[in-house]
Each structure stands twice: as structure tokens, then as C-alpha cells.
C-alpha positions in Angstrom: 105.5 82.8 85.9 102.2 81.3 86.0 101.5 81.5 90.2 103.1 84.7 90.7 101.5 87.1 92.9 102.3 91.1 92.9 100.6 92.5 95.6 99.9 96.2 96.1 99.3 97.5 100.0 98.2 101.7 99.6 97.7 104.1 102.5 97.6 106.8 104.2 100.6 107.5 106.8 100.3 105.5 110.3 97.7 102.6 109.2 99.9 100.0 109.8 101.1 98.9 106.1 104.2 97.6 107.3 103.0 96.1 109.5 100.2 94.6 107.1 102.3 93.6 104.1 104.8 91.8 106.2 102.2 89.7 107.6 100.6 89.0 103.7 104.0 88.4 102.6 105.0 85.8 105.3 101.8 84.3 104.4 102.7 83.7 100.4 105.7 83.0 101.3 107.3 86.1 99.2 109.6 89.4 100.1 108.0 92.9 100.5 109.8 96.1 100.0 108.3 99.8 100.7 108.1 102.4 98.4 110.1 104.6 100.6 112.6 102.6 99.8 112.2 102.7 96.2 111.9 106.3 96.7 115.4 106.5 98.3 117.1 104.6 95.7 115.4 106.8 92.7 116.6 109.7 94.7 119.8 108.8 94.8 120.3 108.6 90.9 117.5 110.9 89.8 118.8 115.2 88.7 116.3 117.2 91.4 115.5 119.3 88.3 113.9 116.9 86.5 112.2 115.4 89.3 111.6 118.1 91.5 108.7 116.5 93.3 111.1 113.4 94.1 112.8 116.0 96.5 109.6 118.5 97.7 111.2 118.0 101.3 114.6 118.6 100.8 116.3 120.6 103.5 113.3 120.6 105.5 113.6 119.6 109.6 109.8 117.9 110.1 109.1 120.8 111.9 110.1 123.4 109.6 108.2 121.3 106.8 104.8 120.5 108.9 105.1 124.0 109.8 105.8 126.0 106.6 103.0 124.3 104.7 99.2 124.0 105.3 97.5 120.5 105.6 96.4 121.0 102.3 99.5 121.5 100.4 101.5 118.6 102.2 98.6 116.0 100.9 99.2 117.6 97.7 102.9 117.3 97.8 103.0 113.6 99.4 100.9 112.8 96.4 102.9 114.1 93.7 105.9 112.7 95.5 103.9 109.3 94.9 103.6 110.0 91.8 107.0 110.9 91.2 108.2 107.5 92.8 105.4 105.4 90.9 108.1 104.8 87.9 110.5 103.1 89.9 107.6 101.0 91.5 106.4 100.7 87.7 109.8 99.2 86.8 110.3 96.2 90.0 106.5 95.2 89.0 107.2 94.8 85.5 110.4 93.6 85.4 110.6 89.5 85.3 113.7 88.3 87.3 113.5 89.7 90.9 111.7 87.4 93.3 109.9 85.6 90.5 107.4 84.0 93.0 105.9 87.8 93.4 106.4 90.3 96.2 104.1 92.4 97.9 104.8 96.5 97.8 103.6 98.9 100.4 103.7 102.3 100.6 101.6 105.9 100.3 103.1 106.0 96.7 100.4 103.1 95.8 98.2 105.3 94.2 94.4 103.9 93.0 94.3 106.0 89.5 98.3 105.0 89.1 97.6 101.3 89.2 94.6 101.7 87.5 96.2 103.4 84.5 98.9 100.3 84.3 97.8 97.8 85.6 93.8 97.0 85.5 94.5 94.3 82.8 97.7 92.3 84.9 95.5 89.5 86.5 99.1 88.6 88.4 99.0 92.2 90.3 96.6 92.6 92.8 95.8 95.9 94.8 94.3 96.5 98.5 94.2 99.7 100.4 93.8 100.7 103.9 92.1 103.5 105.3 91.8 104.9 108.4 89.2 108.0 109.4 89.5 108.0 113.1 91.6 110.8 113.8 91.9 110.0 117.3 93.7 106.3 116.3 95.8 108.3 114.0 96.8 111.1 116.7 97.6 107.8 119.2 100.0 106.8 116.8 101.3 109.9 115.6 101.9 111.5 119.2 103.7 107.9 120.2 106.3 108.3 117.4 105.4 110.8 114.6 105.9 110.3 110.8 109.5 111.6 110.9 113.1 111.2 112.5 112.9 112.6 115.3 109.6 113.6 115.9 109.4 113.2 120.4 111.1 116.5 120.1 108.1 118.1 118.0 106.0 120.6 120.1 102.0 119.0 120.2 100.6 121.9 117.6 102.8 120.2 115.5 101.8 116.6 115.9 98.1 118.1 115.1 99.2 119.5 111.8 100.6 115.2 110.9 97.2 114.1 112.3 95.7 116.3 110.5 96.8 115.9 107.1 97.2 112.6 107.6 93.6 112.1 108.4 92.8 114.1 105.3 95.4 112.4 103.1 93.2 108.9 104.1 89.7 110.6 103.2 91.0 111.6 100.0 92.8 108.4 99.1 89.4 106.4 100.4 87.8 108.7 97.7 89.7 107.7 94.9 90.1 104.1 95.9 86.0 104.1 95.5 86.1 105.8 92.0 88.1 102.9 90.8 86.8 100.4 92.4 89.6 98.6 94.3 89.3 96.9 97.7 89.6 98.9 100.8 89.9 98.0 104.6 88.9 99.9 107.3 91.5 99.3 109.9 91.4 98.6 113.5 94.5 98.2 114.9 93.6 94.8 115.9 94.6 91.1 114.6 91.7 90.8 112.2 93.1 93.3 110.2 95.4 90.8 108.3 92.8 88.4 107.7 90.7 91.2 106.0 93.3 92.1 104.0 93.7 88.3 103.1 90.3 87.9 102.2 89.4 91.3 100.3 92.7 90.1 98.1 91.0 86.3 97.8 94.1 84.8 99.4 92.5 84.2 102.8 
């Protein structure tokens, strides 16, 4: 359709892209959905052999998983989980029937050199990301409710390792969202931060 709008909301974990792409999508009107979600669904269906990164946390408690791996090797793994995930996002943009006014997706799996490579030439999909680099907004966040089920029961060395590949997840993604040249937002946790988004996407 000729005023549809795809809109494409990338970030690092505790940012606020929920929050964020529910506010852009009550503003055109439109549904959002994460790619967690997506992720859920393609896991569901998908044979853990041939998708082994779909599944890197399988059988992991958070604690177990933040512990067992470095900060390093869970940025790598969220990453390729992304990318693993990035078909079935591929798919819902592509496909012409659901929510033919446009949508907005959100989600860590929004990858800058993913949309790049399929989508730099779709005037009708649009991408935005949102970075954060203060570690101490991140660890406010984090330590309030943590990035998985369950997470008040974590010990605090713990909580570091999420802030701290979380922060580092952000500076790399920030990184990659400048080699491609897509629009970025440094966010504040305040009420602006919508209308930035808004404007850096030209639908302010």
C-alpha cells in the first residue's frame, strides 16, 4: 500500500524500546510487536540443530548464563541470536497482508548491517536506533528489574556482569549503526525521547 509505514526500533537491552515503539506506534496509529516475540514463535517451530544460535540459552537459569560466560561472549551470542531471529522479522516485513497500514518492530534483533543488506532500497521501511552509554542509567535499570525472569534474586556481581555487557552491547551496536549510516538517539529516560525518535524518522 502506498502510505504504509514499517518502522524499525534497534537497541541495546534496558533503553526503553518498548516503551519507545509503543509510543511511535500509537502515534501512526499502527500495532507493534517485539522481536522477542518473533523469536518465541520461530523457536517453537525451528530443529535447535539447524538453528543452534536460536537456542544459545537453552537450559540456562540467568545466573548460570551471566555467569558461565564473559561479557564478551554474551554480546557475541545475543548478536547471532539476532541474527538467527532476523528471518522471521524478514518474513512479517515482507509479507503484504498483516496490518497493511505498517507496524513498527522493536527489538535487539534489529540489526544495522541486517537492514541494510535487505532493506536500504524499501523507501516504506524506515530504521531508528537507540543507544545508551551511561552505564550508571543502565545499572539503575538493570538492578530495579534485571533483563531476565527472575532476576531480584540475582546476587549484585551478577547484575554488573548485565550492565556490563549491556553497556558494551550499546557501544558496539552505536558503532555499526554509524558505519551504515542510520539514525540514532541518545536516550534520556525522559519524555523528549519519543519526540526525537519522531523527528530522526521525519514523522514528528
Amino acid at each position: 500500500m502506498k502510505d504504509r509505514k514499517i518502522i524499525l526500533i534497534g537497541g541495546a537491552p534496558t533503553v526503553g524500546k518498548s516503551t519507545i515503539a509503543e509510543a511511535v506506534a500509537a502515534h501512526l496509529n499502527v500495532p507493534w510487536i517485539s522481536t522477542d516475540q518473533v523469536q518465541e514463535i520461530m523457536r517453537t517451530v525451528a530443529n535447535p540443530s539447524e538453528i543452534p544460535n536460536l537456542f544459545s540459552d537453552e537450559g540456562y537459569s540467568g545466573e548460570k548464563f551471566l555467569t558461565e560466560f564473559s561479557a564478551q561472549e554474551i554480546v557475541r551470542m545475543e548478536m547471532e541470536k539476532g541474527e538467527a531471529t532476523w528471518p522471521g522479522v524478514k518474513k512479517l516485513i515482507e509479507e503484504e497482508y498483516p496490518w497493511r497500514k505498517g507496524f513498527v518492530v522493536e527489538g535487539v534483533a534489529i540489526l544495522p548491517h541486517l537492514v541494510a543488506r535487505d532493506f536500504s532500497n524499501t523507501p516504506h521501511v524506515k530504521a531508528v536506533f537507540l543507544v545508551d552509554e551511561d552505564a550508571d542509567r543502565m545499572r539503575e535499570v538493570i538492578f530495579k528489574r534485571g533483563l531476565w525472569d527472575g532476576a531480584r534474586t540475582y546476587p549484585d556481581e551478577v547484575k554488573e556482569k548485565e550492565v556490563e555487557w549491556a553497556t558494551l552491547f550499546s557501544h558496539l551496536l552505536k558503532a555499526d549503526v554509524e558505519k551504515y549510516g542510520y539514525p540514532w538517539v541518545e536516550v534520556r529516560k525522559q519524555e523528549d525521547d519519543t519526540q526525537a525518535v519522531l523527528r530522526k524518522l521525519d514523522l514528528g
